[in-house]
LUMZADREN-368533 format. One record per residue (C-alpha): residue in three letters; x, z, y; residue number from 1. Coordinates in Angstrom, 3 decimals. Layout:
<sites>
+-----+----------+----------+----------+-----+
: res :        X :        Z :        Y :   n :
+-----+----------+----------+----------+-----+
: Ala :        X :        Z :        Y : NUM :
...
+-----+----------+----------+----------+-----+
</sites>
This chain:
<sites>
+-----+----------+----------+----------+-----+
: res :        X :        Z :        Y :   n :
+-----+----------+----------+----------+-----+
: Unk :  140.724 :   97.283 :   96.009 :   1 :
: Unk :  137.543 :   97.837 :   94.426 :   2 :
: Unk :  136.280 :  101.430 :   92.935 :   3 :
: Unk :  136.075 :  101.821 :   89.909 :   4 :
: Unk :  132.595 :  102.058 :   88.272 :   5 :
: Unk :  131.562 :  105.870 :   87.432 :   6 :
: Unk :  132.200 :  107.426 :   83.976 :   7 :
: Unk :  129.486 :  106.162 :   81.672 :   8 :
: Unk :  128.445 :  102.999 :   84.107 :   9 :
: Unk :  127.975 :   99.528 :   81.919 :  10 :
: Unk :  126.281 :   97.720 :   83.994 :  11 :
: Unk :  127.303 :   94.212 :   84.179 :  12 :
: Unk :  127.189 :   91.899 :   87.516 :  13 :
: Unk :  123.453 :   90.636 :   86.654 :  14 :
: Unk :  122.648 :   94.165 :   86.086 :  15 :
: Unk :  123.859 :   95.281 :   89.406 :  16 :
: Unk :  122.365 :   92.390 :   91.372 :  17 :
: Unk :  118.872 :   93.505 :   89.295 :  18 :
: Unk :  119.257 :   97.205 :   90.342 :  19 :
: Unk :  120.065 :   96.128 :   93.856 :  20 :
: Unk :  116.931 :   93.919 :   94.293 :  21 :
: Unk :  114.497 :   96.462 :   92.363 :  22 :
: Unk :  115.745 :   99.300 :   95.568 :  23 :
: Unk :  115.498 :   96.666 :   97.922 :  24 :
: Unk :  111.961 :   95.691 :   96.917 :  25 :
: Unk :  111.231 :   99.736 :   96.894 :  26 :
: Unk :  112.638 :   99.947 :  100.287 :  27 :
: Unk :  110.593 :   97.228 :  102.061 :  28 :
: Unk :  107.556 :   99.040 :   99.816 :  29 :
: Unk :  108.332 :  102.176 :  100.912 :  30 :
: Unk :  108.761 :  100.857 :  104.760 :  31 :
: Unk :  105.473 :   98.959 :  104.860 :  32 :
: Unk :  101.842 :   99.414 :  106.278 :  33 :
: Unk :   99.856 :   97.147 :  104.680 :  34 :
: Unk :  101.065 :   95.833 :  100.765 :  35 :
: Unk :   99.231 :   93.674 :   99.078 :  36 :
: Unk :   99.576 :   92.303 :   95.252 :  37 :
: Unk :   98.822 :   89.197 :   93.686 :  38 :
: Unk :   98.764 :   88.639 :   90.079 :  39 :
: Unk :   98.247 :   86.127 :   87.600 :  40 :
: Unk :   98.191 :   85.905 :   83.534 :  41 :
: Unk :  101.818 :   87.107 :   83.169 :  42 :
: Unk :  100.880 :   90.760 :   84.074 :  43 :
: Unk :   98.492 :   90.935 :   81.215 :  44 :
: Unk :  100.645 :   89.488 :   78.238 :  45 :
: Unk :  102.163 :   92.918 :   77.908 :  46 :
: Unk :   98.766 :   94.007 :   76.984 :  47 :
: Unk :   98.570 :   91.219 :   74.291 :  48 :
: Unk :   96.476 :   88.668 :   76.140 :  49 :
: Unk :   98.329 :   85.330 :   76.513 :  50 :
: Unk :   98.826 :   83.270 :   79.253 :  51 :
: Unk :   97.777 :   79.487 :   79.649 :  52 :
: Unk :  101.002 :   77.659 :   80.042 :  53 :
: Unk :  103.450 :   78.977 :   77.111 :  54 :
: Unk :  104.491 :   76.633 :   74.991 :  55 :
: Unk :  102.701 :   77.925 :   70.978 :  56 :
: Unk :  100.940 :   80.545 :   72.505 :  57 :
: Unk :   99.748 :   79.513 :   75.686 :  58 :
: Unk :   95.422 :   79.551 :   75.667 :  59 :
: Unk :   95.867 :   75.789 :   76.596 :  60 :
: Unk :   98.291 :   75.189 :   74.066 :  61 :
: Unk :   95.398 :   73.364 :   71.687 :  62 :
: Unk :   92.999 :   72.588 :   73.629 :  63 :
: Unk :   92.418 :   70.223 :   76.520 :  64 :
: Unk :   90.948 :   72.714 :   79.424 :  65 :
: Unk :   88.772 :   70.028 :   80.535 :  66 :
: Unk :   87.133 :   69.899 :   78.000 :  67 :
: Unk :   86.033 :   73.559 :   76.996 :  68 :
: Unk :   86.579 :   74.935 :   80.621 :  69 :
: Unk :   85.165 :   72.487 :   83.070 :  70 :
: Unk :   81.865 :   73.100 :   84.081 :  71 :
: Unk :   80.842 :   69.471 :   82.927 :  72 :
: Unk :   81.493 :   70.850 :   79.202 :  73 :
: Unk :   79.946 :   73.859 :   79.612 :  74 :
: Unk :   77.038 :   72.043 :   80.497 :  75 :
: Unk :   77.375 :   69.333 :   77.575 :  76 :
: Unk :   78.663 :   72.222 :   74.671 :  77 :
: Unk :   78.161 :   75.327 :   75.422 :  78 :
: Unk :   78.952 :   76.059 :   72.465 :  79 :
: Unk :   82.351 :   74.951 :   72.384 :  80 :
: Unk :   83.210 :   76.709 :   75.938 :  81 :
: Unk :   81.619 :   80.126 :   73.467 :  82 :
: Unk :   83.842 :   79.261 :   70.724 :  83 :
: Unk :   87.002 :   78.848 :   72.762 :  84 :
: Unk :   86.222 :   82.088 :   74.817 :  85 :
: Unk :   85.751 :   84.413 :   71.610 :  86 :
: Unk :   89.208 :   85.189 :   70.639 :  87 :
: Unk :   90.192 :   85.532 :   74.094 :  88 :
: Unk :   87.584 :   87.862 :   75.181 :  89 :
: Unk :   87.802 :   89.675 :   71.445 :  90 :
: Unk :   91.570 :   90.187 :   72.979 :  91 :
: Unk :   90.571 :   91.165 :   76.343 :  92 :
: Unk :   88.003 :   94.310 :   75.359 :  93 :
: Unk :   90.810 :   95.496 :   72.817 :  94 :
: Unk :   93.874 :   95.394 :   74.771 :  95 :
: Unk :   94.656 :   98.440 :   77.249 :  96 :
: Unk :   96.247 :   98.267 :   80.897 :  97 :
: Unk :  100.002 :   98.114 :   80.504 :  98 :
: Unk :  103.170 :   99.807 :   82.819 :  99 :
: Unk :  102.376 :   96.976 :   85.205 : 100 :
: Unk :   98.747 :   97.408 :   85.641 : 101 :
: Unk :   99.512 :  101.157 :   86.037 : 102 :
: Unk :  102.348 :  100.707 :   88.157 : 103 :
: Unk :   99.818 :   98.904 :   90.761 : 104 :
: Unk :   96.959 :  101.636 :   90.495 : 105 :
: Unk :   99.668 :  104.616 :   91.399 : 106 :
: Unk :  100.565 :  102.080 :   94.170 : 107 :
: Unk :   97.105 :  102.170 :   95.632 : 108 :
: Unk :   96.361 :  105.892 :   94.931 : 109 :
: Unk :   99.345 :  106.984 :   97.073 : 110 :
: Unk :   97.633 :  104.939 :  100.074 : 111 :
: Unk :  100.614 :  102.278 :  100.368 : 112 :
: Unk :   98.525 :   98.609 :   98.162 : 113 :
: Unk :   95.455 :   97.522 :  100.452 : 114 :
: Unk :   94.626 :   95.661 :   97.617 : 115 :
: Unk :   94.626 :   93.600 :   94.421 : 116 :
: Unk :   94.081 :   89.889 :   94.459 : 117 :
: Unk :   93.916 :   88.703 :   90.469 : 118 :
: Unk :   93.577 :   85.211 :   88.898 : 119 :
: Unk :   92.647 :   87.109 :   85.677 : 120 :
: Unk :   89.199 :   87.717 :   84.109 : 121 :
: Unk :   90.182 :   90.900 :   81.569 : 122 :
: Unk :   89.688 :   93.740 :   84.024 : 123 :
: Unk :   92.539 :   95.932 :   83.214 : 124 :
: Unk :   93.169 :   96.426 :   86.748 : 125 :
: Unk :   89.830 :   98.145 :   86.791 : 126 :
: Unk :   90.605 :   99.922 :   83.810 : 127 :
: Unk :   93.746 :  101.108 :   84.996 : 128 :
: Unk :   92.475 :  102.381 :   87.867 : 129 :
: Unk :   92.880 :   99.618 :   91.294 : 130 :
: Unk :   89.934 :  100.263 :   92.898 : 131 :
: Unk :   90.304 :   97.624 :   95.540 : 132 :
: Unk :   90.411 :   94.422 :   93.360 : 133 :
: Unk :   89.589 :   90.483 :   93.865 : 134 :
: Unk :   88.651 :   88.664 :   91.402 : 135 :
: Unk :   89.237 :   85.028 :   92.893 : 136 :
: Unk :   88.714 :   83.404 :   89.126 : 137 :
: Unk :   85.585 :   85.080 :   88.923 : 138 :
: Unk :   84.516 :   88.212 :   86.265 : 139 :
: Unk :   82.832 :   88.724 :   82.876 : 140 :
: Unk :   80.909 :   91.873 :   84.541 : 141 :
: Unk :   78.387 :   89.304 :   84.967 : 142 :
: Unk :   76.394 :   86.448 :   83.862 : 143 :
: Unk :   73.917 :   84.003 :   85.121 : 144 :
: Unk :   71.567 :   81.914 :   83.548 : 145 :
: Unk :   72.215 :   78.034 :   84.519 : 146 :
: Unk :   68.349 :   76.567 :   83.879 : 147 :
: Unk :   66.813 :   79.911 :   86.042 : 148 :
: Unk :   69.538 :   81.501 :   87.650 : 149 :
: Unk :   69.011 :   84.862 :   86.462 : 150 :
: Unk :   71.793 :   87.328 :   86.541 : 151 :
: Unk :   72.706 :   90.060 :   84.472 : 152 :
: Unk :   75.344 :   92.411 :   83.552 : 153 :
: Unk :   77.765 :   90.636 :   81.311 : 154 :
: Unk :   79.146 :   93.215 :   79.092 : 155 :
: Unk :   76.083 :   93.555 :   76.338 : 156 :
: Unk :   75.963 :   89.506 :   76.377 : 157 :
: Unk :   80.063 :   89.487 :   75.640 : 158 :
: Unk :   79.819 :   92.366 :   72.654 : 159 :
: Unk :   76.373 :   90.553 :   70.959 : 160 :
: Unk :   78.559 :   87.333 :   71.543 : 161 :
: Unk :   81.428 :   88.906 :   70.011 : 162 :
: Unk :   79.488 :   89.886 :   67.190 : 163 :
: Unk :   77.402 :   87.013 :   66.283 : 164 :
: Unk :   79.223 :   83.590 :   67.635 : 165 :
: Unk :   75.846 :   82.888 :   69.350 : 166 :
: Unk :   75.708 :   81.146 :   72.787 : 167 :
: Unk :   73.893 :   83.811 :   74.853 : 168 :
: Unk :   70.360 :   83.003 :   76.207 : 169 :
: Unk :   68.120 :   83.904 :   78.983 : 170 :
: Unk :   65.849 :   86.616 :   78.538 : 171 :
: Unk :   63.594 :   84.870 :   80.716 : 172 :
: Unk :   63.622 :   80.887 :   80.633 : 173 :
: Unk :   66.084 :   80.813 :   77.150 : 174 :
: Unk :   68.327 :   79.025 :   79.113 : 175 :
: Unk :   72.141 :   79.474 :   78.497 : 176 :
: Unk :   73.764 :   82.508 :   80.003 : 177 :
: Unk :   77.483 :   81.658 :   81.556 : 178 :
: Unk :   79.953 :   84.341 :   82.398 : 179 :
: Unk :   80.723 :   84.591 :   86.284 : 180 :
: Unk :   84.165 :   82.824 :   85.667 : 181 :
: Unk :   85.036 :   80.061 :   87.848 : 182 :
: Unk :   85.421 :   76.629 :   85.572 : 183 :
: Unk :   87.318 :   73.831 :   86.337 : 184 :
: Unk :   84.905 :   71.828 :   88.050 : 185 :
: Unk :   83.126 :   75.273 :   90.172 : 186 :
: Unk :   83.907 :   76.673 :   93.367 : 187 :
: Unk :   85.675 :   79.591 :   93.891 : 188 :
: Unk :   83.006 :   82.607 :   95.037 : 189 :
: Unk :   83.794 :   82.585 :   98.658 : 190 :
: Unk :   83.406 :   85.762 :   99.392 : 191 :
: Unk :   86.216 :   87.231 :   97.221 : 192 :
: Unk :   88.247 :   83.875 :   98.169 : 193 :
: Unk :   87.679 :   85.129 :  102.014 : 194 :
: Unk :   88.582 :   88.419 :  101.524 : 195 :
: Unk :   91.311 :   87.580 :   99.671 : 196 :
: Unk :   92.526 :   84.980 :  102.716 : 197 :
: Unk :   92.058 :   88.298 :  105.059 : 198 :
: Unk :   94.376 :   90.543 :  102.998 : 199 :
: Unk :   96.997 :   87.525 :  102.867 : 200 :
: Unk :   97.040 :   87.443 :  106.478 : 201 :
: Unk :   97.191 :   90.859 :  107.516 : 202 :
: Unk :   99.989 :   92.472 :  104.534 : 203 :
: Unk :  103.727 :   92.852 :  106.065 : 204 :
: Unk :  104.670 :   92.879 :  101.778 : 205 :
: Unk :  103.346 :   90.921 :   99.283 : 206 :
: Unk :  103.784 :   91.334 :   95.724 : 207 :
: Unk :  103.546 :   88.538 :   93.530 : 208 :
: Unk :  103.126 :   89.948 :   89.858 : 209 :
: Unk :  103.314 :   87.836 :   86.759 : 210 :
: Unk :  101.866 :   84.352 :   88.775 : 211 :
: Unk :  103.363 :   80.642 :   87.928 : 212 :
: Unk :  102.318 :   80.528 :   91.238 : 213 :
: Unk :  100.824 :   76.357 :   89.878 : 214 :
: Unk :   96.557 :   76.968 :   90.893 : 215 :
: Unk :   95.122 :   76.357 :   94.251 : 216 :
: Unk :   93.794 :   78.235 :   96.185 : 217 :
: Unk :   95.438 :   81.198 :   95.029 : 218 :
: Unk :   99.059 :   79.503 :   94.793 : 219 :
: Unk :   98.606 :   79.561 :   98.377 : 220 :
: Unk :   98.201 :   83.000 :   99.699 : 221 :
: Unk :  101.837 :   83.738 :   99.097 : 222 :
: Unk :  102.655 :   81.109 :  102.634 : 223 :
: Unk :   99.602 :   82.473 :  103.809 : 224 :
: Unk :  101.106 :   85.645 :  103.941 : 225 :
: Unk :  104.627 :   84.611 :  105.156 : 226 :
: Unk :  103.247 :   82.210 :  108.176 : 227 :
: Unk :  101.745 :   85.782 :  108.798 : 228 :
: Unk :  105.032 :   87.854 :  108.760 : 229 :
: Unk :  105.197 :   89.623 :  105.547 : 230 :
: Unk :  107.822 :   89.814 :  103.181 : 231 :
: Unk :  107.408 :   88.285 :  100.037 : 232 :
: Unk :  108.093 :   90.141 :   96.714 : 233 :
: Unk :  108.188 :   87.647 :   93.571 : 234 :
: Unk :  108.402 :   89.350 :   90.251 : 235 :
: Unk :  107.831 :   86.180 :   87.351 : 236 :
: Unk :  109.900 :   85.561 :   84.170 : 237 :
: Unk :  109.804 :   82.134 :   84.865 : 238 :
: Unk :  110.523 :   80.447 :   88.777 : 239 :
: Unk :  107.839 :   79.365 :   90.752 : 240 :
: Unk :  107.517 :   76.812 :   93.633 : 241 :
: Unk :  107.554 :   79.863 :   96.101 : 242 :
: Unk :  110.676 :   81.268 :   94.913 : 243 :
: Unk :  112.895 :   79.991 :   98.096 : 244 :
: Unk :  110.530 :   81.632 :  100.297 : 245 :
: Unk :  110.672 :   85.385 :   98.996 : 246 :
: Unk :  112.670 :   88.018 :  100.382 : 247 :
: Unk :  113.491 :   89.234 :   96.690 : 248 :
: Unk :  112.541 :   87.290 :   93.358 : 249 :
: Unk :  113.439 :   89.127 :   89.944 : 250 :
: Unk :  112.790 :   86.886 :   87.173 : 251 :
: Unk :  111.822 :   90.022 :   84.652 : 252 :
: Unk :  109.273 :   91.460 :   82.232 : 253 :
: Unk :  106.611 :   92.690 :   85.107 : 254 :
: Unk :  105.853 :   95.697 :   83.207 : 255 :
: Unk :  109.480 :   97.420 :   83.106 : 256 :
: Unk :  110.217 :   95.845 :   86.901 : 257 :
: Unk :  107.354 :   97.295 :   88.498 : 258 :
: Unk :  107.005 :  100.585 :   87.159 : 259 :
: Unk :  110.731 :  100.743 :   88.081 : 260 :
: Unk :  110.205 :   99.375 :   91.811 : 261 :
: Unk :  106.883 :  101.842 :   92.380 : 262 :
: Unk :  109.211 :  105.026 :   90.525 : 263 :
: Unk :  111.572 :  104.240 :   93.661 : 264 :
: Unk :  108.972 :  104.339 :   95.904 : 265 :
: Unk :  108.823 :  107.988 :   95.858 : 266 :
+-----+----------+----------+----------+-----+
</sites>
């Protein structure tokens, strides 16, 4: 016969199963070496910033990314790549790291997350803290000029940009500045990418936070990490093709699992 559930217990099934996974996913934290995280636009839209695939409010939603984010269009209309980045970047230097972002820094500061390996170009990581963090889509922190190949720090081009609507220019040539995102079209920088390959290989956890888990190369670090012999932690609201592979998926809000999973840690 089964007990009875304690006075003041309403947790349904689901809930239970939840609870269950979120201390498993602690314990295998708490047990581990070497955990890495990787995260994708999900662990930002608690911080107001959308993602690219949600239907009415994904950043892809009315556009064609070809167009305004390939590296061909940047070349061709700059100013159109400009006028689709402003709201998104106007988002981006107002919003504030969430639970999930925070979550990850305490992670790191108590010595157990190697590392951060983002898709994302908004920097809350940094701003929450992570200290160890790959950008493998590239960064805003800088921009380079595509006639002379100057370089400069992006964040004075991004607020005049903000302000005015202009395309930035080159101090130098007055060729147009472009932020050091990766495009559709670009290479990843291989450095990070290399890095981020190295971490992959040599976690015995990795946390997948808020990824579709749908872009290459990234999509494949998860396997990466499992042909390697770490366990696989997948917390998405929506499934992802490496779902089947994880030791523990919990299809919730990143920013109230998380929190909840690095609370246990302790």
């Amino acid at each position: 016969m089964q007990t009875p559930p304690a006075p003041g217990w309403n947790f349904s099934p689901a809930e239970m199963l939840e609870n269950d996974k979120i201390a498993h996913a602690a314990d295998l934290i708490r047990a581990s070496t070497r955990v890495v995280a990787l995260t994708g636009a999900g662990i930002s839209t608690p911080s107001g910033i959308p993602d690219f695939r949600s239907p009415q409010s994904g950043i892809w939603e009315n556009v064609d990314p070809f167009v305004v984010a390939s590296i061909d269009g940047f070349i061709r209309d700059p100013q159109a790549f400009y006028n689709w980045l402003r709201p998104l970047a106007a988002l981006a230097a107002q919003a504030a790291p969430n639970a999930a972002h925070d979550a990850l820094a305490a992670l790191e500061a108590r010595g157990k997350l190697r590392a951060v390996i983002t898709q994302n170009i908004d920097e809350l990581h940094q701003r929450a803290g992570s200290r160890h963090v790959l950008p493998v889509h590239g960064t805003l922190q800088f921009a380079t000029c595509i006639v002379c190949g100057n370089s400069t720090e992006g964040a004075p081009l991004v607020q005049k940009f903000l302000a005015d609507g202009a395309v930035p220019r080159c101090k130098i040539c007055g060729g147009v500045m472009k932020p050091d995102v990766v495009l559709f079209g670009e290479l990843l920088p291989f450095e990070v990418l290399e890095q981020a390959e190295a971490e992959a290989k040599n976690c015995d956890v990795l946390i997948v936070a808020g990824s579709s888990l749908e872009v290459a190369p990234a999509c494949d670090l998860p396997l990466v990490a499992k042909n390697a012999g770490a366990k696989i932690i997948i917390v998405n609201k929506s499934k992802t093709p490496v779902d089947r592979h994880a030791e523990i998926v919990l299809h919730q809000d990143v920013a109230v699992a998380l929190p909840r999973i690095v609370e246990l840690v302790k």
